[in-house]
Every structure is written in structure tokens, then in C-alpha cells.
C-alpha positions as MATLAB code, in Angstrom:
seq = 'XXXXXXXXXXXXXXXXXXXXXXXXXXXXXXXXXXXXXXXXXXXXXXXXXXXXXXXXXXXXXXXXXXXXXXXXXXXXXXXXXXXXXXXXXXXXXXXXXXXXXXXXXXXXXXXXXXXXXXXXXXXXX';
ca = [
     117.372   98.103  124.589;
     115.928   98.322  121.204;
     112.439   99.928  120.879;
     109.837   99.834  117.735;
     107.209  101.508  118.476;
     104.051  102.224  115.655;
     101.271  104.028  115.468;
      98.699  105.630  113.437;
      96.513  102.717  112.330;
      92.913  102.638  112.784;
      89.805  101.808  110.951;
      89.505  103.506  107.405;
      86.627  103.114  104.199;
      87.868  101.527  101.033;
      89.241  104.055   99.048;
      90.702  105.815  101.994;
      94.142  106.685  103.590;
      95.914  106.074  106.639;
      99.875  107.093  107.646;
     101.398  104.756  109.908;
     104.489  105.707  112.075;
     107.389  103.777  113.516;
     109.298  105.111  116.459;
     112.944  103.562  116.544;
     114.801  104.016  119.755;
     117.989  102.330  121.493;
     121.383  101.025  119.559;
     121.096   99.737  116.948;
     123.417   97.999  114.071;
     124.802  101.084  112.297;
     122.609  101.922  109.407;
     120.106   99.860  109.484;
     117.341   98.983  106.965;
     113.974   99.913  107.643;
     111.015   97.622  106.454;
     106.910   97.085  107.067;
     105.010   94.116  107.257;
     101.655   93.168  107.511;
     100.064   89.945  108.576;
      95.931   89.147  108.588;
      94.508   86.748  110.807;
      95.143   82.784  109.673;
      98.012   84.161  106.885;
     101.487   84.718  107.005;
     103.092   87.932  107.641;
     103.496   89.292  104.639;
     106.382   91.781  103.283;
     105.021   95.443  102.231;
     107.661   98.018  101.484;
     111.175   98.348  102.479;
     113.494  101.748  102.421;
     117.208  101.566  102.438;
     119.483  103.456  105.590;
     119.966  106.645  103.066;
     116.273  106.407  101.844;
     117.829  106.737   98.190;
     116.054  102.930   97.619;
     112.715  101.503   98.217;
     111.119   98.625   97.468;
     107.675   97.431   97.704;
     105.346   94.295   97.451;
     103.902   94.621   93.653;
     100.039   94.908   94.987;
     100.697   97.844   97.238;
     102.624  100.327   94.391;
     101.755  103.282   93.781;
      99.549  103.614   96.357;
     101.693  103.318   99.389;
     104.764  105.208  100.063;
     107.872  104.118  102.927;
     109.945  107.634  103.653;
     112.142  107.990  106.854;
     113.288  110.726  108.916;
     116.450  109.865  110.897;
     116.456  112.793  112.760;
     113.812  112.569  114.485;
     114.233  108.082  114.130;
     110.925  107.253  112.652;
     109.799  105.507  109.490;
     106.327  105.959  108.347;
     103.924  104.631  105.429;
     101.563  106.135  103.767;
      98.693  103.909  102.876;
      96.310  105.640  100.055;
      93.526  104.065   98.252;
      92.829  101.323  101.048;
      91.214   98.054  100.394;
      89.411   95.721  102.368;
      92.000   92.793  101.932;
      94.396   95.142  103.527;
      93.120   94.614  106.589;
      95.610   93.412  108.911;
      98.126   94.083  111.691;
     100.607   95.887  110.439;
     104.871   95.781  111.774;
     107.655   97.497  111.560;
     111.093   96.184  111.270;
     114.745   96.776  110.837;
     117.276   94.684  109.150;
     121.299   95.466  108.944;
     121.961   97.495  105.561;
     122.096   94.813  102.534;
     123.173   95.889   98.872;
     119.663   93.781   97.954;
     116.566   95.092   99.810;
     115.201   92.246  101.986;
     111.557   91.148  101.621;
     112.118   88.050  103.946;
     110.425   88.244  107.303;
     113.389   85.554  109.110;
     115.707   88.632  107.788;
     115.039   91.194  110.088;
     116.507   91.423  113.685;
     113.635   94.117  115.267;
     110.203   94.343  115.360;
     107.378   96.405  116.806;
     104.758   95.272  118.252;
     102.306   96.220  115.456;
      99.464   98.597  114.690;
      95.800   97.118  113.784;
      94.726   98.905  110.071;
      90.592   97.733  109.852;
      89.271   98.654  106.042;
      85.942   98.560  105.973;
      82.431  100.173  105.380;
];
């Protein structure tokens, strides 16, 4: 049975940081894709950042770069994000996700197989 499990969200000032974990556990497809969404009450989950099975390639949503960062450690079978500068509007429920390996990085929600069952990140003062 596949397992994602996250963690690390919370509530956070504007301007601050937060690292969010993903726990992967049970077969998989080989070499899968690893990706993070987010989705805020009444909107559509939304694609955030993507890293490929060798974590040579990322990808991420154009209003998050350079301030968040996807890494993954397959050792230990986690994928994390780090979330710096936080803004209110990033205030959401944030997933984690895994999609068969692709030559293109998917941003597509209906794309990926597995998801967690998400982590609440609150910005605010």
C-alpha cells in the first residue's frame, strides 16, 4: 500500500519560513516523480514545484521562485519544500504527490497517481 505522509506545516508571519516534509512509503512505479501542491479554500489545487526521480530537474510555479526550494532524499524516501519569504495568499493546504518519471515535468494535478493527505500552512499576523 502506498503511503504519503507530510508534515511540517503550521502557522508562520509574512516574511517567514516553513519546511514541509513528505514521507513516501510502499511500492511504487520505479522512479517516480515527486511534486507539491497547494489548494486554498473555494480555489483549485494549484501546482507548486515539481523535482524529477534523480533530483537533477525542478520545476516550479513562476510566483513561488526563488523563494521556495523542492530537494529529495531517497534514502531516507522523503521530499521536502522549503517555503521562505511567506505570504499571506499562500495560505492553504498544502499536498504531496508522485507521478511516473516523464521527460516533461508535470504541473497537472489529473497527472499524478499518489497523494498525501495534506499539511495546513496558515500565513498570517
Amino acid at each position: 500500500q502506498v503511503q504519503l505522509v507530510e508534515s511540517g506545516g503550521g502557522l508562520v508571519q509574512p516574511g517567514g519560513s516553513l519546511r514541509l516534509s513528505c514521507a513516501a512509503s510502499g511500492r511504487f512505479f520505479s522512479n517516480p516523480n515527486m511534486g507539491w501542491f497547494r489548494q486554498a479554500p473555494g480555489k483549485e489545487r494549484e501546482f507548486v514545484a515539481v523535482i524529477s526521480w534523480s533530483g537533477r530537474t525542478t520545476r516550479y510555479v513562476d510566483s513561488v521562485k526563488g523563494r521556495f526550494t523542492i530537494s529529495r532524499d531517497d534514502a531516507k524516501n522523503t521530499v521536502s519544500l522549503q517555503m521562505n519569504s511567506l505570504k499571506a495568499e499562500e495560505t492553504a493546504v498544502y499536498y504531496c504527490a508522485a507521478t511516473p518519471s516523464s521527460m516533461v515535468l508535470r504541473t497537472v494535478a489529473s497527472d499524478y497517481s499518489y497523494w498525501g493527505q495534506g499539511t495546513q500552512v496558515t500565513v498570517s499576523s
